[in-house]
C-alpha positions as CSV (number, residue, x, y, z in Angstrom):
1,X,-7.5,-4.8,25.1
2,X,-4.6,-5.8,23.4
3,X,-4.4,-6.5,19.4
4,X,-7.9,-7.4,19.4
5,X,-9.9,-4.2,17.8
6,X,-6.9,-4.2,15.3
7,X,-7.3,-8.0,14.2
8,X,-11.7,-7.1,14.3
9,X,-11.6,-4.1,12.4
10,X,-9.4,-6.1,9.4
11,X,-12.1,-8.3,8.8
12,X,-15.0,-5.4,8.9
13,X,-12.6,-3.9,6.3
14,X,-11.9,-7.1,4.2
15,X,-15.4,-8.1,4.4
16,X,-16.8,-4.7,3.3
17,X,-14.2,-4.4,0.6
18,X,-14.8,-8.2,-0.9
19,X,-18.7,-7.7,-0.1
20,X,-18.4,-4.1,-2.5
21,X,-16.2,-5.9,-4.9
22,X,-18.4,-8.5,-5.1
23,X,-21.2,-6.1,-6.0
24,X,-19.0,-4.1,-8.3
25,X,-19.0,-7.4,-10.3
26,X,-22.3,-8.3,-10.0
27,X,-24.3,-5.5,-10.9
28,X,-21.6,-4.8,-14.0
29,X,-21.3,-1.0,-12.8
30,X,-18.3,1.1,-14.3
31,X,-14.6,0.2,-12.7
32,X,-13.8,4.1,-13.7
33,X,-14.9,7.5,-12.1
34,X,-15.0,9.0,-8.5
35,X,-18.1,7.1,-7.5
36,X,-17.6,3.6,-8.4
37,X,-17.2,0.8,-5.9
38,X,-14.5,0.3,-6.9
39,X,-13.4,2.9,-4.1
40,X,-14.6,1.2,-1.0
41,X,-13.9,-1.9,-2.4
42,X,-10.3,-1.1,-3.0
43,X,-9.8,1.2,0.3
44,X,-11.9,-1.7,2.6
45,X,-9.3,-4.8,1.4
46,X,-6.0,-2.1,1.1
47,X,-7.0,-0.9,4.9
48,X,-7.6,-4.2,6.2
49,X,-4.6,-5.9,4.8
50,X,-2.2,-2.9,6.4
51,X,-4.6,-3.2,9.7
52,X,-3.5,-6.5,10.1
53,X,0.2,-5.3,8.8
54,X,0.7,-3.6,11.7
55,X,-0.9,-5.4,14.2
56,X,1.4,-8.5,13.1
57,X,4.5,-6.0,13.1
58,X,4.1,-4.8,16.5
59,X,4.6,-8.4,17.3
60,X,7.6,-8.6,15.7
61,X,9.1,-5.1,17.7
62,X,10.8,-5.0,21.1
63,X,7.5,-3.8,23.0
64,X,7.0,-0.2,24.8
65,X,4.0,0.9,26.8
66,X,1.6,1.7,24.6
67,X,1.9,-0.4,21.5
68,X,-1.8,-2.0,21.3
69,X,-2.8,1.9,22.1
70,X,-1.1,3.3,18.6
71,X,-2.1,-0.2,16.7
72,X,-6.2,-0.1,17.7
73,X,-5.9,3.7,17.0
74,X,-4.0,3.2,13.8
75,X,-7.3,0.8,12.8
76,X,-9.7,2.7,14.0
77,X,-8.7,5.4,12.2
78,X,-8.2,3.6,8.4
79,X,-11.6,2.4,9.7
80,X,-13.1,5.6,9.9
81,X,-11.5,6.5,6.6
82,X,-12.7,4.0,4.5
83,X,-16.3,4.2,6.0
84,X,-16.4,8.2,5.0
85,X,-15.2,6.8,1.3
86,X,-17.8,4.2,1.4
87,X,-20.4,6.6,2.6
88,X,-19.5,9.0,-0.3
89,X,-19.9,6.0,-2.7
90,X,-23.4,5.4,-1.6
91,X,-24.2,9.2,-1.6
92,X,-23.2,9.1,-5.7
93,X,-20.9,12.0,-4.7
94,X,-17.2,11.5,-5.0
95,X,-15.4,11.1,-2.0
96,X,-12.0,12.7,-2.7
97,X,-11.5,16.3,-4.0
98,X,-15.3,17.2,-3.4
99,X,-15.7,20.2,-1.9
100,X,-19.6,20.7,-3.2
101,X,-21.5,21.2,0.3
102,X,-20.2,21.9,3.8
103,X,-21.0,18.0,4.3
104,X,-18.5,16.8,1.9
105,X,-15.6,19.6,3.0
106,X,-16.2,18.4,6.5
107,X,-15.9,14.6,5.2
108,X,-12.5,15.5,3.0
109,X,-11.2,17.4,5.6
110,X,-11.9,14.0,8.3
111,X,-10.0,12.3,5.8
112,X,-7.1,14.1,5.3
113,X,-6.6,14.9,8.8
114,X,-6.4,10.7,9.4
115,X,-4.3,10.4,6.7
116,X,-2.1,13.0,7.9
117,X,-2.0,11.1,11.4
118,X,-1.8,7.6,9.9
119,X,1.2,8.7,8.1
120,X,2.8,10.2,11.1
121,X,2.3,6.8,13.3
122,X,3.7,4.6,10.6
123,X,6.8,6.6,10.4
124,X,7.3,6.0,13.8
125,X,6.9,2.4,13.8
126,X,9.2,2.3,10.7
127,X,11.9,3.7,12.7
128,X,11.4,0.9,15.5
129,X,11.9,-1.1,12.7
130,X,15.7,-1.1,14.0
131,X,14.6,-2.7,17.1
132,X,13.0,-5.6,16.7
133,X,13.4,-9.2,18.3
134,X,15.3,-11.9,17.6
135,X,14.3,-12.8,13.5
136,X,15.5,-13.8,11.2
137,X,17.9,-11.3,9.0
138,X,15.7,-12.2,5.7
139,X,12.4,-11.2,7.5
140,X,14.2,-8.1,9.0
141,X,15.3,-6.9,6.1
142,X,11.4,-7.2,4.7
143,X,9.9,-5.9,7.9
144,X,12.2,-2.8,7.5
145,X,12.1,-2.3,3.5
146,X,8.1,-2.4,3.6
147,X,7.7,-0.5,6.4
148,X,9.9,2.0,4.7
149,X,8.0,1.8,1.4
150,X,4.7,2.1,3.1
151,X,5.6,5.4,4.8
152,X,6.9,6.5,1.9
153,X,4.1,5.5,0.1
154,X,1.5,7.3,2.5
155,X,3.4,10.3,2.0
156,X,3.3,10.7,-2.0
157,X,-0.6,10.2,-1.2
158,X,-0.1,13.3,1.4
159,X,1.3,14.8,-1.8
160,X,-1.5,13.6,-4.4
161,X,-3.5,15.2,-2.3
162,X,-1.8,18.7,-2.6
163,X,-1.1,18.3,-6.1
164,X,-4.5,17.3,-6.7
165,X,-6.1,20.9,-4.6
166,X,-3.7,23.0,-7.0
167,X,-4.8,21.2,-10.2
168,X,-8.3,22.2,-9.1
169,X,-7.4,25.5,-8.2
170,X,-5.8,26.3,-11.4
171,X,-8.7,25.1,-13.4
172,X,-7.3,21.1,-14.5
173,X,-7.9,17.7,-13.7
174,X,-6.9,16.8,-10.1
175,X,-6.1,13.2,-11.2
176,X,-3.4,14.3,-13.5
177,X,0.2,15.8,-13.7
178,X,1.2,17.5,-16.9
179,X,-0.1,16.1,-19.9
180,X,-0.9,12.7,-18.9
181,X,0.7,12.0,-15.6
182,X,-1.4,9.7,-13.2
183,X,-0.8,11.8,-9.5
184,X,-2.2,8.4,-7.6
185,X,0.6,5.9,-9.7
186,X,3.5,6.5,-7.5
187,X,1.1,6.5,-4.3
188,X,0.2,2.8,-5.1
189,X,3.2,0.9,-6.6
190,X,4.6,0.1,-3.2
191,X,1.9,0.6,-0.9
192,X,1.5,-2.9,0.2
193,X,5.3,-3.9,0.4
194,X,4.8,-4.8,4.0
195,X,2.9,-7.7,2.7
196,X,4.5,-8.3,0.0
197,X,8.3,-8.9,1.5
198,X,7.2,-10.8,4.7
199,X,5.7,-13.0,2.7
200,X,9.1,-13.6,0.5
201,X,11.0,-13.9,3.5
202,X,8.2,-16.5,4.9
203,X,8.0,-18.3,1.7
204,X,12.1,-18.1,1.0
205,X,12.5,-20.1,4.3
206,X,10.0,-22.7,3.5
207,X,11.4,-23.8,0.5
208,X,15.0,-23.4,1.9
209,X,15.9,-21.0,0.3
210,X,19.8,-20.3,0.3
211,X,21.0,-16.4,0.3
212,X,17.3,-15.5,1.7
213,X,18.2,-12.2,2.5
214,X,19.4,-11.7,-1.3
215,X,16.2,-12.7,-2.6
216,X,14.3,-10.3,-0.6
217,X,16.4,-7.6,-1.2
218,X,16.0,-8.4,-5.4
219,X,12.5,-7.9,-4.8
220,X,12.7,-5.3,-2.3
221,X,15.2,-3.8,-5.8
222,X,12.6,-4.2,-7.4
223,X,10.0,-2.2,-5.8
224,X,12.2,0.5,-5.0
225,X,12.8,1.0,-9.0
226,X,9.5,0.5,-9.8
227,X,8.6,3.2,-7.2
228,X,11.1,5.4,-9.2
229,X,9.7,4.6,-12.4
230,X,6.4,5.8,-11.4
231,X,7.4,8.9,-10.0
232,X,9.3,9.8,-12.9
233,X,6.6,8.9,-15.2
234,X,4.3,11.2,-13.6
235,X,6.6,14.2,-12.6
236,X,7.3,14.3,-16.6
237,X,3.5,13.8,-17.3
238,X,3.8,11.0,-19.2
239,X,1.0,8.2,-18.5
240,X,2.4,5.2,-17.1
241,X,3.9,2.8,-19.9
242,X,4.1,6.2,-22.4
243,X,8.2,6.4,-21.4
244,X,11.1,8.2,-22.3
245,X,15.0,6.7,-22.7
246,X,15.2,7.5,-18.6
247,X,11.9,5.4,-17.8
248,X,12.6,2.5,-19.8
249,X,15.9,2.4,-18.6
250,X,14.2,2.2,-14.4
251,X,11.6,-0.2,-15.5
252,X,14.3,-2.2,-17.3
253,X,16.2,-2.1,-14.0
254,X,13.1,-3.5,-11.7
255,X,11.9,-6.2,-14.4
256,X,15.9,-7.7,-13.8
257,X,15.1,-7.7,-10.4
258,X,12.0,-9.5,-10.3
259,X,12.7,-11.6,-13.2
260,X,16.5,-12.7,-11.1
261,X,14.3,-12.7,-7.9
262,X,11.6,-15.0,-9.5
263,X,14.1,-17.1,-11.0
264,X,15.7,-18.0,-7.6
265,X,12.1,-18.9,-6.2
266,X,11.0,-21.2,-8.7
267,X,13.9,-23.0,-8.8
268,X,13.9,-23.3,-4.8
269,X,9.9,-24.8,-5.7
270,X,10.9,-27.3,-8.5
271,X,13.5,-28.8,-5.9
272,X,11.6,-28.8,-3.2
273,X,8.8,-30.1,-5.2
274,X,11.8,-32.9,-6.7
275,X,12.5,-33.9,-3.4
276,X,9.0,-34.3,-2.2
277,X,8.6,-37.0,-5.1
278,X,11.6,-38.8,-4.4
């Protein structure tokens, strides 16, 4: 069977989440609230671009036994996710946090069970991370930062989640921490590293890039203390560009990253670019 229900359910997840993005724009329905499209749309291109993440990364690792096994169950399991969400969307009931009929218990419960299981797999595979084949050090280092970040990353949504049932329980809103802390920021600053890097590293090599590894490792920086920034802003409850001497001074730190980090790309462009004229 090999990689191939991974690389067919990333474009049943693209397509639904560009087809319900698509609709989100055309009939003009609200970007905000537990039952827009917004959801599926967002969940169906989010789970199909890690889909393929980690079918592509498990080419990339030394190979054991049973690596097409975990990667088609991986997929088939953000699949299943993301069609719950969407099946919630089209119900009009929310699909997170919903615990109104037996129905919708049964569907949160679904969820956070493969949530629970995704994260557990991906942990795994970020540990293999150490092993993989012969690559260049640049595209290591970003196969091994986003890997890192998107564990990490499913696990502060393990911990929304938690968060979120004790706001409820306690009588507040499950989306926010404190006064105006937004549980889901930290959860989704880094989430698609794994894309993100790889393609620095890919793009770094193009343009001939020298110090590769360096650039990637400012961005990498630079999600890292964005990452930080979020999960201070929220764990103070402030909302996310409401911050104190502490915040400003990690978002301060990640916008010298990525400004140093875009820096060295563009200039790599406009000589490459120079050379192609000449």
């Amino acid at each position: 069977m090999g990689l191939k229900t991974s690389l067919w359910v990333t474009v049943v997840l693209l397509t639904s989440g560009l087809v319900h993005l698509a609709l989100l724009v055309i009939l003009e329905t609200s970007w905000n609230g537990p039952i827009s499209l917004r959801k599926p749309a967002l969940f169906g291109i989010s789970g199909g671009l890690t889909t393929w993440s980690i079918a592509w990364l498990m080419t990339q690792l030394k190979p054991q036994r049973y690596d097409s096994v975990l990667s088609n169950l991986l997929a088939l399991g953000l699949l299943l996710e993301v069609a719950l969400i969407t099946i919630q969307c089209w119900r009009g009931v929310p699909s997170h946090f919903n615990h109104t009929t037996t129905l919708d218990a049964i569907f949160e419960f679904t969820m956070l069970a493969l949530i629970l299981a995704a994260t557990v797999a991906i942990v795994y595979l970020s540990l293999r991370t150490r092993q993989l084949r012969a690559i260049e050090p640049s595209m290591a280092l970003a196969i091994q930062g986003g890997m890192w970040l998107l564990a990490l990353s499913c696990g502060l949504g393990v911990l929304t989640t938690a968060l979120g049932e004790l706001n409820i329980a306690l009588g507040r809103p499950y989306e926010l921490w404190g006064r105006a802390g937004v549980l889901k920021f930290p959860h989704g600053v880094a989430l698609h590293a794994i894309q993100f890097l790889p393609l620095v590293a890919w793009l770094a090599k193009k343009l001939k890039v020298d110090n590769r590894s360096q650039l990637v490792q400012a961005f990498l920086s630079a999600q890292v203390f964005f990452l930080l920034y979020a999960c201070w802003q929220t764990s103070q409850g402030r909302s996310r560009f409401d911050w104190d001497s502490i915040g400003g001074v990690l978002l301060g730190i990640t916008v010298m990253f990525g400004l140093y980090a875009i820096a060295t790309l563009g200039k790599s462009c406009f000589i490459a670019a120079l050379a192609k004229s000449n």
